[in-house]
MARSEPA-780465 format. One record per residue (C-alpha): residue number from 1; residue in three letters; x, y, z. Coordinates in Angstrom, 2 decimals. Example, Ala and Ser with C-alpha at 12.3 -4.5 7.8 and 13.67 -1.06 7.14 Angstrom:
! residues 2
{site 1,ALA,{12.30,-4.50,7.80}}
{site 2,SER,{13.67,-1.06,7.14}}
! end
This chain:
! residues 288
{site 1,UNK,{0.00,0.00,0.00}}
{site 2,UNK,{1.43,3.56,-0.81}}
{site 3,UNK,{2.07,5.87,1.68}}
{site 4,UNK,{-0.21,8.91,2.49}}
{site 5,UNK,{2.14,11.62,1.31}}
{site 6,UNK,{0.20,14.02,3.83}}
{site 7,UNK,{1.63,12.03,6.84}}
{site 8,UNK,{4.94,10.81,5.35}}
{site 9,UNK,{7.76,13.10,4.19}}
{site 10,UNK,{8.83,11.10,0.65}}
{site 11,UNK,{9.33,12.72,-2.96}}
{site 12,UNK,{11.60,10.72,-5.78}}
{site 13,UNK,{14.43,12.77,-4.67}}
{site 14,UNK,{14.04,12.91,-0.97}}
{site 15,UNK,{12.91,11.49,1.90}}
{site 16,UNK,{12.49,11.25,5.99}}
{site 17,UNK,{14.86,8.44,6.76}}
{site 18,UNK,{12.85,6.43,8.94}}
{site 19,UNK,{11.10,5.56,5.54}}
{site 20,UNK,{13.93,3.74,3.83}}
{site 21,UNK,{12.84,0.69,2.28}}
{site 22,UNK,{9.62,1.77,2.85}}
{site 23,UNK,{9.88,4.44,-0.32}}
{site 24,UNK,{12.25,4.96,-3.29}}
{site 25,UNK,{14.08,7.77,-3.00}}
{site 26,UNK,{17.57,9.46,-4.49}}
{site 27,UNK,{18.78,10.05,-0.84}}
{site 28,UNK,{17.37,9.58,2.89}}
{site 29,UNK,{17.96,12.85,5.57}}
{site 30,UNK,{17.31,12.75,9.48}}
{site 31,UNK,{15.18,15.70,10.46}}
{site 32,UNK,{16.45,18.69,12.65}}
{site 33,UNK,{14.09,20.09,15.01}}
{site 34,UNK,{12.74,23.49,14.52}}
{site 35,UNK,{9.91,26.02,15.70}}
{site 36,UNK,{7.48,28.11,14.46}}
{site 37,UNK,{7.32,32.11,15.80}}
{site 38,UNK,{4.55,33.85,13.85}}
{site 39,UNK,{1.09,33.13,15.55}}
{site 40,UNK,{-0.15,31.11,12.40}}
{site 41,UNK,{2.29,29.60,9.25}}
{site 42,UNK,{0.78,27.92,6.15}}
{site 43,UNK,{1.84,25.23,5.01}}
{site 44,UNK,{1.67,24.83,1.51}}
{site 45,UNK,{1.43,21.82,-1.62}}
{site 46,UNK,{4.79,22.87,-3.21}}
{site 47,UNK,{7.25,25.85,-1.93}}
{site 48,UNK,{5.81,29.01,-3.70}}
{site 49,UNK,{3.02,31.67,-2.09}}
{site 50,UNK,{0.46,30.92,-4.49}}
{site 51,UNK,{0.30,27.32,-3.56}}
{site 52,UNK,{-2.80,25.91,-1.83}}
{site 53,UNK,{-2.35,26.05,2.14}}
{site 54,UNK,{-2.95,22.63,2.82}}
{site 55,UNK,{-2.78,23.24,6.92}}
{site 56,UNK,{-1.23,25.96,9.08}}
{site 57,UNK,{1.11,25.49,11.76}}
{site 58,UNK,{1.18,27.76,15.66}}
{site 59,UNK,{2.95,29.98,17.54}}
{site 60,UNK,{4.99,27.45,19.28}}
{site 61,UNK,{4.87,24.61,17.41}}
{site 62,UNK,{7.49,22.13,16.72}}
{site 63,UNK,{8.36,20.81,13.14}}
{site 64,UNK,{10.86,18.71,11.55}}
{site 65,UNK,{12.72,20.19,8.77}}
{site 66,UNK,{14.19,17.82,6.06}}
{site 67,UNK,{15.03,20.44,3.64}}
{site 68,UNK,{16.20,24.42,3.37}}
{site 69,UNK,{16.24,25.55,0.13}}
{site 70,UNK,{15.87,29.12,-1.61}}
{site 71,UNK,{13.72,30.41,1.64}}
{site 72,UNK,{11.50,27.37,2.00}}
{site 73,UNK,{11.50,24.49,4.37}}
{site 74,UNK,{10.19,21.56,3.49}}
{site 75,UNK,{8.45,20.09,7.31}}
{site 76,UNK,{6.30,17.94,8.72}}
{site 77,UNK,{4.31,19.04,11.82}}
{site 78,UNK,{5.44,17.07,15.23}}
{site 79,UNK,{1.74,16.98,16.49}}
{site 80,UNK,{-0.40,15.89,13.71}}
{site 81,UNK,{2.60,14.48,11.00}}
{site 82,UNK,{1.11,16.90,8.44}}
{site 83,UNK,{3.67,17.69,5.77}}
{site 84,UNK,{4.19,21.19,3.57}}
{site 85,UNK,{5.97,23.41,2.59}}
{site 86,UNK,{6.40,26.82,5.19}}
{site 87,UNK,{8.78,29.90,4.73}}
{site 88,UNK,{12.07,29.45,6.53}}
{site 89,UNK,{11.83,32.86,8.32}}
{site 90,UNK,{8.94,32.00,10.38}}
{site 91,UNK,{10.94,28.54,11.98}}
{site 92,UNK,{13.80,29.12,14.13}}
{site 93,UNK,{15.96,26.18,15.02}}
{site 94,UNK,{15.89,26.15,18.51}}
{site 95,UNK,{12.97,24.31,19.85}}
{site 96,UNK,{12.25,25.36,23.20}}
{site 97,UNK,{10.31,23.39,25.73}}
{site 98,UNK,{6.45,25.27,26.29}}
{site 99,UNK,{5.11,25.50,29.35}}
{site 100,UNK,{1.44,27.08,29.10}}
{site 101,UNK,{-0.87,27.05,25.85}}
{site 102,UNK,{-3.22,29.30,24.61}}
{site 103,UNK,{-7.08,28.32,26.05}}
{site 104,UNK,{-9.11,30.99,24.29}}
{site 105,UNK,{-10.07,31.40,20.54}}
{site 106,UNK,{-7.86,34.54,19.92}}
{site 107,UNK,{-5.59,36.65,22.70}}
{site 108,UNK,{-2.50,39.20,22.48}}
{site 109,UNK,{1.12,39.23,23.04}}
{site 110,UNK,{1.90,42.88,24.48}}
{site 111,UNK,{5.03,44.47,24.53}}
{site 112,UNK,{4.85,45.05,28.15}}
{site 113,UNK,{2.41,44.11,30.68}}
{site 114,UNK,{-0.64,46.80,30.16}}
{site 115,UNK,{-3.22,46.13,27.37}}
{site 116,UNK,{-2.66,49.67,26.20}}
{site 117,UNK,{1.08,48.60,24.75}}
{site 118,UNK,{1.39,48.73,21.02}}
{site 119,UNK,{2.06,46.56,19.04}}
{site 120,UNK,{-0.21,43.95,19.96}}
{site 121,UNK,{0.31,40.44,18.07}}
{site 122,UNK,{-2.59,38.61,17.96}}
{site 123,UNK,{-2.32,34.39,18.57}}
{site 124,UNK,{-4.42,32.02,18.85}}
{site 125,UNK,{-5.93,28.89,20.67}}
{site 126,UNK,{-3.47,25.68,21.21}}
{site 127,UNK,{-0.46,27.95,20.55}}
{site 128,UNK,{2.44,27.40,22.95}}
{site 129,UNK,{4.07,29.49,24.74}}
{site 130,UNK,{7.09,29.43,27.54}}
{site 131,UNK,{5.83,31.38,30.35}}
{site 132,UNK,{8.93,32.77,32.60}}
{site 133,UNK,{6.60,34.26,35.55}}
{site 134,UNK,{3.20,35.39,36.76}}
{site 135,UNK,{2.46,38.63,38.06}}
{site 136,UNK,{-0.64,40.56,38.80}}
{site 137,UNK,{-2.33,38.58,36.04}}
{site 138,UNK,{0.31,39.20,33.35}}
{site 139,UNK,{2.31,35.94,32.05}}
{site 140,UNK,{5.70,37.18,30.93}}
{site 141,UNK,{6.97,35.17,27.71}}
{site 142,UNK,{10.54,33.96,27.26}}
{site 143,UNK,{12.37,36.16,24.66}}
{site 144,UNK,{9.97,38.89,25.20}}
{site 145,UNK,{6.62,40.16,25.44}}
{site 146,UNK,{3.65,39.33,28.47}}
{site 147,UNK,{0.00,37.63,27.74}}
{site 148,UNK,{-3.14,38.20,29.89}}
{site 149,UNK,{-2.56,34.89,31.97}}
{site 150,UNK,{-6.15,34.04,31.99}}
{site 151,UNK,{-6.15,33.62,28.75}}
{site 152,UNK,{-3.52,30.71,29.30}}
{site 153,UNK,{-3.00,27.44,31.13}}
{site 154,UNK,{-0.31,24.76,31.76}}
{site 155,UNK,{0.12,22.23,28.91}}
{site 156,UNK,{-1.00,19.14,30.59}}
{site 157,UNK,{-5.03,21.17,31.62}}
{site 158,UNK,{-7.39,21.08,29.34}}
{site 159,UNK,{-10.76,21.48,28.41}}
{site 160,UNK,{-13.69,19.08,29.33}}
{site 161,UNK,{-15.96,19.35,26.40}}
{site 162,UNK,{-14.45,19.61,22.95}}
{site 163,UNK,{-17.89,20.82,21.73}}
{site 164,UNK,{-17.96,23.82,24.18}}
{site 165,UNK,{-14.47,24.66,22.37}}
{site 166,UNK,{-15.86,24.55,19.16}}
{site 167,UNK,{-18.95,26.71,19.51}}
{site 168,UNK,{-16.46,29.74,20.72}}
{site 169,UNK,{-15.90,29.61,16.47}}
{site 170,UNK,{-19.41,30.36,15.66}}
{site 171,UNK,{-19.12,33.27,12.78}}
{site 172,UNK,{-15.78,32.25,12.00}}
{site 173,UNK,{-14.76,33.08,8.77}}
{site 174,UNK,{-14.22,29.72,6.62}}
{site 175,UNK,{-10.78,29.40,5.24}}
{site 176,UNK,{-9.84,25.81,3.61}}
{site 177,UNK,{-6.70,25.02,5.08}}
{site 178,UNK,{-7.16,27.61,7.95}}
{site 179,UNK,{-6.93,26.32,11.12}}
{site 180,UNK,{-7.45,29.54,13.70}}
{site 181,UNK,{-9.99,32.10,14.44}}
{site 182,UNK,{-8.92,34.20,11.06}}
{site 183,UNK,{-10.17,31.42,9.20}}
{site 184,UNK,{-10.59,27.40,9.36}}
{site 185,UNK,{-12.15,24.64,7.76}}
{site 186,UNK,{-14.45,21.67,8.35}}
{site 187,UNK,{-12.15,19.50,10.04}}
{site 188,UNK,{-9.43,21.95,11.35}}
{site 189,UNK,{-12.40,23.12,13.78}}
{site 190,UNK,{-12.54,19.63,15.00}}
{site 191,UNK,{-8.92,18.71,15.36}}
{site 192,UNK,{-8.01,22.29,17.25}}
{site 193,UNK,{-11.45,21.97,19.15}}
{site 194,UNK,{-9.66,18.56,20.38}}
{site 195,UNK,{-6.56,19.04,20.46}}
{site 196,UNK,{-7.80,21.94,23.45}}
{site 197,UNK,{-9.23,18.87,25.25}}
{site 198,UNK,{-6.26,16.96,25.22}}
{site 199,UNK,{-7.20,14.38,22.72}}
{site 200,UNK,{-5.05,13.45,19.69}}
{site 201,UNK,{-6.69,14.25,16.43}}
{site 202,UNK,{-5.17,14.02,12.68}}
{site 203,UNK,{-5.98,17.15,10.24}}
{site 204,UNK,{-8.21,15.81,7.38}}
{site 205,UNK,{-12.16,14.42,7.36}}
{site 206,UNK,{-10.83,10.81,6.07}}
{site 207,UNK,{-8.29,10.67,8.83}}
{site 208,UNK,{-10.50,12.14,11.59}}
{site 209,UNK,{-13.44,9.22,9.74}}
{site 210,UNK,{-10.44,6.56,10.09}}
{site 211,UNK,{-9.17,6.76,13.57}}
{site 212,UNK,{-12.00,8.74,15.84}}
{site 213,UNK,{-14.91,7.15,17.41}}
{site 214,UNK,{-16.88,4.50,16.77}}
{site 215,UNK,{-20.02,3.64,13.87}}
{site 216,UNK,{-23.15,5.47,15.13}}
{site 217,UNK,{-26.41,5.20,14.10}}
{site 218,UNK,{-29.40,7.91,13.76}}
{site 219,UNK,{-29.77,8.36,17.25}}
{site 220,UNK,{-27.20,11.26,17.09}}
{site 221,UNK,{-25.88,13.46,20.75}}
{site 222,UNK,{-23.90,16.04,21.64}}
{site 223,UNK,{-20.23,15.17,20.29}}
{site 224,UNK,{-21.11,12.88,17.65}}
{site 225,UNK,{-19.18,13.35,14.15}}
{site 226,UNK,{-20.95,13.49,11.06}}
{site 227,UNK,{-18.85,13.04,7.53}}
{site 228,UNK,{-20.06,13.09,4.11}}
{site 229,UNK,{-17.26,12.50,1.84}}
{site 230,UNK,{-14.67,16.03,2.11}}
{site 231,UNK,{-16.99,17.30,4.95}}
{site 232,UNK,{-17.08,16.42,8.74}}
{site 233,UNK,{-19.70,18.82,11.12}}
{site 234,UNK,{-20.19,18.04,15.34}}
{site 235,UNK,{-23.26,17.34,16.72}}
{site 236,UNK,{-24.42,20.37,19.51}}
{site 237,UNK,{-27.22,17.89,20.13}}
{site 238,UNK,{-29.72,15.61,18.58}}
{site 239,UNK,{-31.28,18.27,16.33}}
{site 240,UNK,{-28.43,20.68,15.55}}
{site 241,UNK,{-24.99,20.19,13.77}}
{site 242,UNK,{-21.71,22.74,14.19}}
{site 243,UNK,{-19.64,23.15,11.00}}
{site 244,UNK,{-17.03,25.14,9.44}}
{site 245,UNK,{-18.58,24.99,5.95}}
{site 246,UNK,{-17.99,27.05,2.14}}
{site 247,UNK,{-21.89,27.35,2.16}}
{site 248,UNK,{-22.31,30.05,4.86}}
{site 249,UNK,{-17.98,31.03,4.13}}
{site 250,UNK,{-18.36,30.59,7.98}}
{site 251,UNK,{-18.85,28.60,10.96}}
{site 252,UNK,{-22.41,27.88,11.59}}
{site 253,UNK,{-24.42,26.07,13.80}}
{site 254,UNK,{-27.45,24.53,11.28}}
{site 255,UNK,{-30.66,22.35,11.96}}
{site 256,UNK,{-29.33,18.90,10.97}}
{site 257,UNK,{-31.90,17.31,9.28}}
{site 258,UNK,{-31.77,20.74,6.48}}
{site 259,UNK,{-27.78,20.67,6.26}}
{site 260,UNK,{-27.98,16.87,5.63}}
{site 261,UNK,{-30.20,17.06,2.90}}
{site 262,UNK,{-28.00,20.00,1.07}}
{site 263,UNK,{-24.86,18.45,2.28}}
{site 264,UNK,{-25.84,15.51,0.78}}
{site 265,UNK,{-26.40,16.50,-2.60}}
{site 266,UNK,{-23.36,18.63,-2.72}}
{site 267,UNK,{-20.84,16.50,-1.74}}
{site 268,UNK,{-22.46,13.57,-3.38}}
{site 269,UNK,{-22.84,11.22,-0.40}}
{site 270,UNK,{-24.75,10.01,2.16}}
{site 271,UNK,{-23.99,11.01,6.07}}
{site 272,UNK,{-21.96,8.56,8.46}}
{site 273,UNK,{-21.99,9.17,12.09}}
{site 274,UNK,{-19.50,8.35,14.50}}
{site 275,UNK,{-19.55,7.98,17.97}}
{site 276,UNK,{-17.14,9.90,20.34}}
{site 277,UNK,{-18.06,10.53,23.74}}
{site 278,UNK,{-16.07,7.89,25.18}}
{site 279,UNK,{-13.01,9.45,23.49}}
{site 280,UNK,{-13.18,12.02,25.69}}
{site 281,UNK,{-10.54,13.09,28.58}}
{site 282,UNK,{-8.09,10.71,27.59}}
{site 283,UNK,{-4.81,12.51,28.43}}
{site 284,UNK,{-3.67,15.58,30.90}}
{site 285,UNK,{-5.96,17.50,33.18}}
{site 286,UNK,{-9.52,18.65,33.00}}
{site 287,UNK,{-10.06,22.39,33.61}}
{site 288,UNK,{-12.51,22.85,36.61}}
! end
């Protein structure tokens, strides 16, 4: 079976070396460790701006670089194994170790600690940040720069209800490959909605259909997935369905029984439901 190029770094001339004899390849590299510091970088099909964005990467996150060549890296993501293209000047090579993430859709980095600073750099939710110390509700960030420390929490606490996370993104603007409160799609509002409840989620609707929950039935609740083929939505309960979707260019929450009929004949296939409540709380610490 061939590999899925999306979660395996492999091209004729190139490839991750923990895939040799695996994949044919001119040569085989071991990764470097890298991380990203702008609050959202795109990862792209092929290294050039006008590429699609095929996911984005967060302040924070850690990458593996197999390649640096004329101002592109060529990465794949250490949380999710999604692979792209990204611009070399928004990695730097030293990775360091986060402490606190980002629990809120959208917050600030401030040049000092008073909200009336300027300039303000916007991040957003599951970004990472190292947090030196705490004061008078200001977090102070290694290398520079304090965020509002409510607006944070250790690594290891998370959310208890995915769903909850989810509906913050109600009016979001849709964004195919987006995966923040500038712009997301279908399934990157599931997988960031999960990955702030501590639960491991891969990037795309086949993925998420592959490895999350199990076969439902009709007799939908709160949490349960919904795909169509290309399109995954959340159930807020039995009659209602949350969904980053190109209809609305937004997020929306829809009555279900409507959006499955349109759905349907759109993306040319019938819904399938999955099951995920008992996925839930699996790693870390539950926020109170």
């Amino acid at each position: 079976m061939k590999l899925d190029s999306r979660l395996n770094a492999y091209r004729p001339d190139l490839a991750d070396h923990r895939l040799e004899g695996k994949v044919d390849a001119e040569s085989f590299v071991e990764a470097d460790m890298a991380m990203i510091t702008v609050p959202q970088a795109s990862l792209r099909a092929r290294p050039d701006d006008s590429a699609s964005i095929t996911t984005q990467a967060l302040l924070g996150d850690h990458v593996k670089v197999f390649e640096r060549k004329d101002g592109w890296a060529w990465v794949q993501m250490e949380k999710d194994s999604y692979v792209g293209y990204l611009p070399l000047n928004e990695l730097k090579n030293q990775a360091n170790e986060p402490t606190h993430r980002v629990c809120v859709p959208a917050t600030f980095i401030y040049p000092q600690a008073n909200m009336k600073t300027q300039p303000a750099i916007r991040i957003f939710l599951n970004s990472l940040l190292e947090i030196t110390d705490i004061t008078d509700n200001w977090a102070a960030i290694k290398g520079g720069g304090y965020v509002y420390q409510p607006h944070i929490k250790p690594v290891g606490e998370f959310a208890p209800d995915p769903v909850a996370v989810a509906e913050q993104f109600v009016n979001a603007p849709y964004l195919w490959g987006g995966c923040t409160l500038d712009g997301l799609d279908c399934s990157a509002l599931v997988q960031q909605a999960y990955h702030a409840s501590g639960l491991e989620c891969p990037r795309d609707s086949d993925m998420l259909e592959e490895t999350i929950g199990e076969k439902g039935n009709n007799s939908l609740q709160r949490g349960d997935l919904v795909f169509w083929d290309g399109h995954v939505g959340v159930m807020v309960d039995e009659h209602q369905m949350l969904h980053a979707n190109g209809y609305h260019m937004a997020v929306t929450i829809e009555d279900f029984a409507k959006a499955e009929e349109r759905i349907g004949r759109e993306y040319g296939s019938s819904a399938r439901f999955k099951r995920t409540n008992s996925h839930f709380h699996t790693s870390g610490t539950v926020e109170s």
